[in-house]
C-alpha positions, 0 to 999 in steps of 0.5 A: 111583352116586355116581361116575356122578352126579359124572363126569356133572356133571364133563362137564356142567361140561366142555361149558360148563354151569354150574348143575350138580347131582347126585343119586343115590338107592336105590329103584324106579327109575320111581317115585323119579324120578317122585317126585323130579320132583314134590318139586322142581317139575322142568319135564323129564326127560330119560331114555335109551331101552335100545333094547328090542324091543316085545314086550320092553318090553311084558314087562318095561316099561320105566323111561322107559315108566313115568315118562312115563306117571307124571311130573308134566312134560314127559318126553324119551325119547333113542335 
């Protein structure tokens, strides 16, 4: 996790951003990110979608599915 979180913010640097922080952190992976996003007063988040089909979302869920229905912001689900 913490590679992942430090090549994204490597990139992120790269494209010209320059307030970059990572985070990476164990748990549910719906609800720690809803309760990261009200700890630090977040605005948006920004989630990837698997590209599930209905009836497989609908039987697994979903994270993006639960943390748009949870956050306490504005969410934005990319395909």
């Amino acid at each position: 996790a913490k590679d992942v979180a430090e090549k994204g913010k490597a990139y992120a640097r790269q494209q010209g951003v320059e307030k970059v922080r990572a985070f990476y952190m164990g748990g549910g992976p719906a609800r720690t990110i809803v309760k990261f996003s009200d700890d630090h007063d977040i605005d948006l988040i920004v989630l990837g979608s698997r590209g599930l089909s209905d009836s497989e979302g609908y039987l697994l869920g979903s994270v993006s599915h639960k943390v748009s229905q949870n956050a306490p912001c504005t969410c934005m689900t990319v395909k």
